[in-house]
N, C-alpha and C positions, 0 to 999 in steps of 0.2 A: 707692597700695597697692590690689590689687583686692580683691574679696569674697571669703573663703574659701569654699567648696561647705560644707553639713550635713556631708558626709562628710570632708569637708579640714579641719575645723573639731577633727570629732573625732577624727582622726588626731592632729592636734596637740594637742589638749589629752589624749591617750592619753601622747606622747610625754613631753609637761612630766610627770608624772606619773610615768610610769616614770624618769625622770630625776631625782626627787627618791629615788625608792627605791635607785637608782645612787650617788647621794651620801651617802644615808647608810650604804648598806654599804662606799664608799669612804673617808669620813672620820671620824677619831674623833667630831669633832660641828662642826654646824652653826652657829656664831656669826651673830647679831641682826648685832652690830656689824661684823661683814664684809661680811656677806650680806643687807640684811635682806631684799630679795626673795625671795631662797629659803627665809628665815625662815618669812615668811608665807606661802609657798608651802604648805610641810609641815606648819603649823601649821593651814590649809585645809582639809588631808587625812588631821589628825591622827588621827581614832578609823577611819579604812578601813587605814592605813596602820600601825596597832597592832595593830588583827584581825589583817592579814594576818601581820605577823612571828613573834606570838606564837600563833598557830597553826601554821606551819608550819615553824618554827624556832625557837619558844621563846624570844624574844629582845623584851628590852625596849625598849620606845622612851619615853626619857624627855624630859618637854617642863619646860624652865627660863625664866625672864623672861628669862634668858643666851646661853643654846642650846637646840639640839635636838641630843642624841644615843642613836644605835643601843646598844646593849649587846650585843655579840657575841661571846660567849662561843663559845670554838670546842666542836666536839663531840667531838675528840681533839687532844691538843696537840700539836704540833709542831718541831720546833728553831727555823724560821726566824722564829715566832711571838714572839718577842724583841725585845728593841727593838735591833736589827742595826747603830746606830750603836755599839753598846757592844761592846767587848773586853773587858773586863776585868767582875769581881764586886763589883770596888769601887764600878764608875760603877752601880750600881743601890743601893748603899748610898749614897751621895753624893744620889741622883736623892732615894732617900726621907727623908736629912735636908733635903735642899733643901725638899721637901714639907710637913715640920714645921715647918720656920725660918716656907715663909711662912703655916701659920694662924694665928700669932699677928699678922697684917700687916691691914691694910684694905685695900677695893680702891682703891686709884691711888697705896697709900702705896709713897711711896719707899726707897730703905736703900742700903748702896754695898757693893761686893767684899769688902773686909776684914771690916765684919762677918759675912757670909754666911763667910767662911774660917775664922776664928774659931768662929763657929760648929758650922759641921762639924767643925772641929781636935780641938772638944772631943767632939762625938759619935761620933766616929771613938775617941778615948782616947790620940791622937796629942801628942806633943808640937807645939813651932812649927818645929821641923828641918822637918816634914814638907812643908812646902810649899816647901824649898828643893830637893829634886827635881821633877825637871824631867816626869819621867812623872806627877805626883800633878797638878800644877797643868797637864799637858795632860788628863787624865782630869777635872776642873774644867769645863775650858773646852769640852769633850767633852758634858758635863752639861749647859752651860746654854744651847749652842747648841740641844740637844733640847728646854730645858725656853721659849727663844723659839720656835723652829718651833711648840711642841703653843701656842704663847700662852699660857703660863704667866706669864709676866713680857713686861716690854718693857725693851730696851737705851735707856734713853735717852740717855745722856751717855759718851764715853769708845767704847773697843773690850776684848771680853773676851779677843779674841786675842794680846793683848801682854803680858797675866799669863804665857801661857807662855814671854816672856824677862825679864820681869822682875816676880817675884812683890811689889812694891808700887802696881804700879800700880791707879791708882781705877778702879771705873768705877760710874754709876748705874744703878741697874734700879728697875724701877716695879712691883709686883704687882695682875695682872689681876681675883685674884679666883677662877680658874677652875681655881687646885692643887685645892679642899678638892672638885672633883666627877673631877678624873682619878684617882682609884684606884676601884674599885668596892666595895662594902658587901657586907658577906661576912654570913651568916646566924648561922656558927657560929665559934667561937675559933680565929679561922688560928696562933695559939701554939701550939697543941694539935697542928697539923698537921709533920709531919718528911720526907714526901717531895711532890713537885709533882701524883702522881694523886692526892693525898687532896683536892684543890683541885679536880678531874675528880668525882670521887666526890660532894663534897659537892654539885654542881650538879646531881647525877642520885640525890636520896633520895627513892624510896618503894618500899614492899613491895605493892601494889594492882597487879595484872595487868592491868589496864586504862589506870594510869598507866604500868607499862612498856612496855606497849606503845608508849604514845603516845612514851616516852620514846626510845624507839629510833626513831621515826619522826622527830622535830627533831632526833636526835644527824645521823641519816643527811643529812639538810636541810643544818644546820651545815656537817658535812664538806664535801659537795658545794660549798657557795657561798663556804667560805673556804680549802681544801686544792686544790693544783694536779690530784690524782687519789687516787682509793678502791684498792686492792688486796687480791687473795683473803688471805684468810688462814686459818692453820690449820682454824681452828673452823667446822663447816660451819653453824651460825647468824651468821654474820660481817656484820657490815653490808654487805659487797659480795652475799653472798648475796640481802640483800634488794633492793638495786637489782634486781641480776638478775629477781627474782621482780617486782617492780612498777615496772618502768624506765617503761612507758607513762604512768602513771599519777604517778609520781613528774617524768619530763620538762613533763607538764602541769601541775602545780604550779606549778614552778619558771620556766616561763613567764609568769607571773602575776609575778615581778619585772623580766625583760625580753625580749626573744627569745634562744634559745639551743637546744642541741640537746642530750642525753643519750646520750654514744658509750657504749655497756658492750663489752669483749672475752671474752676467754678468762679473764682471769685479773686487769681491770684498766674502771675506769669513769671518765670525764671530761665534764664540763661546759663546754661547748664556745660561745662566747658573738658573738655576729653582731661583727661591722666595728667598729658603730658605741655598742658597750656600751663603756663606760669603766670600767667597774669592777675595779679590785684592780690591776692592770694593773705589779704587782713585778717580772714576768719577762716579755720582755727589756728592759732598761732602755736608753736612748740611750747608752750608752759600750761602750767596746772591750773590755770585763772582760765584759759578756755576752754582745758578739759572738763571744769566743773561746769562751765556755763551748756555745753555737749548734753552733760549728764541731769541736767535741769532741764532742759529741753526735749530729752528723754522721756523723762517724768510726765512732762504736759501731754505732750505726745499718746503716751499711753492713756493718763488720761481722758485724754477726747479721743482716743478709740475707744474705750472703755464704756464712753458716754457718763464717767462720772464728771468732767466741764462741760458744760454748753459753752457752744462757738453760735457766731449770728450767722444772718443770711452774707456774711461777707469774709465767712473764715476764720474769724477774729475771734478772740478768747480775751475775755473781761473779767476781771474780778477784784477784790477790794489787797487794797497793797499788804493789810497785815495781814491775812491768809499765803500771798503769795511769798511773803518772807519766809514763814514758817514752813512751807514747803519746801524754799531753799536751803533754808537750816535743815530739816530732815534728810536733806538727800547729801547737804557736806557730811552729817552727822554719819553716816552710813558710810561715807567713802574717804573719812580722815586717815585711817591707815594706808593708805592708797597715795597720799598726798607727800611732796617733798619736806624736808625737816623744816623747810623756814616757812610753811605754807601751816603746816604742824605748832608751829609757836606761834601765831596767833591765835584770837579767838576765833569761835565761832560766829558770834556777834561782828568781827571783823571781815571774815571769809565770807558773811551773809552782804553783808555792805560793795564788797568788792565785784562778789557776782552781779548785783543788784547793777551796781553803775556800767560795768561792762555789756550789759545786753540790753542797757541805757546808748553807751556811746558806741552798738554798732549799730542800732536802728532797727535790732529783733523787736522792740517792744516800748512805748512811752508811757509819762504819767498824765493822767487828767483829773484831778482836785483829789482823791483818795482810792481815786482806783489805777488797776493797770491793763496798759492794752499791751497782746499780745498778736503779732501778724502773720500771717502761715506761714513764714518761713520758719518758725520753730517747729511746725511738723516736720520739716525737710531735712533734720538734723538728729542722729540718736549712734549712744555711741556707750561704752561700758569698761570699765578697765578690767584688764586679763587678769585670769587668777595666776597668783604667783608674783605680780608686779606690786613692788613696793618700793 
């Protein structure tokens, strides 16, 4: 191995560095037990690495003998801010009895499926019929497959996939220990709370003109480093407004977590992140469900250069939902040879529906009573499959 140069040296250890601040805005937290290199990496760099967060984003970085994780509270909530395996309302009532069942658990203690079903059956106020459908015990299995991914539990024994054709089957799970730190500590009585801004609100309390300031400077931080783009909005003190007014000064910042660039438009601002940043990296994912939503956004795109859409004085492309279907159907219809075999066996009718919710649940576009909005970041997006790919 040769010598690194003074200046190669600190390239690289600039890099490791920014890489650990990439990680922790990409993962909920950093596990000892996975990681422990990176463990100790961030644990290295811990009090420059807190400065930085919570100065210019207001965000906590908490250090555990377990983990290390960011607390990223967004600075405006989202749709796609969800935990997007879930359909249903129930699987987030399931996720938070799951949550209860294991604090009364130790870490490595074991327990098997029927209890945990049990369980839930009763916190739910269900009878035992209820796990004899077949949707409850796939919304179940839905649950805990999330609740292995985040390392909540470990599968040890058995498969939890087979509960949904036969609800006796066992299986063992082991708890990790690291349910009683996945919800965050609230200040004030979330009882008290009846709609999801008052959870916005209570993150942004004080009457000091000095703290609002400051406040409106880490909501704007937030935004930027976890929303796909900022847009004008009514109110001419709007956060877009304030990029506009300190784009220079706000790109430099934001530098300081990794290289990236600050586009602001007419009516729309984006954080724009070099090749080789890994961070958040949700859209476009390696399957065909985001290549077509690419290729739909293509479409618009042209489009409104075209001038066959009008867009308003805010960038925005509006039009009635059942034209915007049928667009979507024209462009899978065009490009189904192109598409994987199981992408291939459904309908089109089906492949319309999927695109449809997908640029629902990343926040490209929402509905309002019969029509559909559409935000500039589908201009920002175009993309075509190569000839010869199939």
């Amino acid at each position: 191995m040769g010598i690194l140069s003074c200046q190669n040296l600190k390239l690289y250890l600039r890099r490791k560095f920014m890489n650990n601040k990439e990680v922790l805005l990409s993962q909920r937290w950093v596990l000892k037990r996975n990681d422990r290199e990176r463990y100790y990496q961030i644990k290295d760099h811990i009090k420059e690495l807190r400065n930085l967060f919570q100065e210019k984003a207001g965000f906590s970085l908490i250090s555990h003998p377990q983990f290390i994780r960011l607390d990223k509270t967004p600075g405006k909530a989202e749709p796609w801010m969800g935990i997007t395996q879930f359909q249903h309302v129930e699987e987030y009532q399931i996720l938070c009895y799951i949550l209860t069942f294991l604090e009364d658990k130790e870490i490595e203690e074991q327990f098997i499926l029927s209890h945990l079903c049990e369980f839930v059956q009763i916190q739910l106020g269900v009878d035992e019929e209820y796990w004899l459908q077949f949707k409850h015990r796939k919304m179940l299995v839905n649950v805990l497959k999330y609740c292995i991914k985040e390392q909540l539990i470990i599968q040890d024994d058995g498969n939890s996939d087979q509960f949904m054709q036969d609800q006796f089957v066992e299986v063992l799970f082991e708890n990790t220990g690291l349910s009683r730190y996945f919800m965050r500590n609230f200040t004030a009585d979330v009882f008290e709370w009846v709609d999801p801004q008052d959870v916005m609100e209570n993150e942004w309390v004080s009457n000091d003109s000095q703290d609002r300031g400051l406040i409106r400077i880490q909501r704007v931080y937030r935004r930027l480093l976890l929303s796909c783009g900022i847009y004008r909005e009514d109110d001419e003190n709007d956060d877009f407004s304030y990029i506009r007014r300190y784009r220079k000064s706000i790109e430099k910042d934001l530098q300081q977590f990794f290289p990236c660039d600050l586009q602001v438009y007419e009516s729309s601002a984006f954080l724009i992140l070099d090749d080789d940043v890994k961070v958040g990296q949700m859209f476009p994912k390696s399957n065909a469900l985001d290549e077509l939503v690419v290729l739909c956004c293509s479409q618009i795109r042209k489009g409104i250069k075209n001038r066959d859409y009008k867009i308003d004085e805010r960038e925005i492309y509006i039009d009635q939902k059942e034209r915007i279907l049928k667009r979507f159907k024209l462009v899978i219809q065009k490009q189904i040879s192109y598409l994987p075999a199981t992408y291939r066996q459904k309908s089109i009718d089906q492949l319309v529906d999927m695109v449809y919710q997908r640029f629902m649940e990343i926040g490209f576009m929402s509905c309002q009573n019969d029509d559909v909005i559409f935000y500039p970041v589908v201009a920002k997006l175009t993309g075509e499959f190569e000839e010869g790919q199939s």
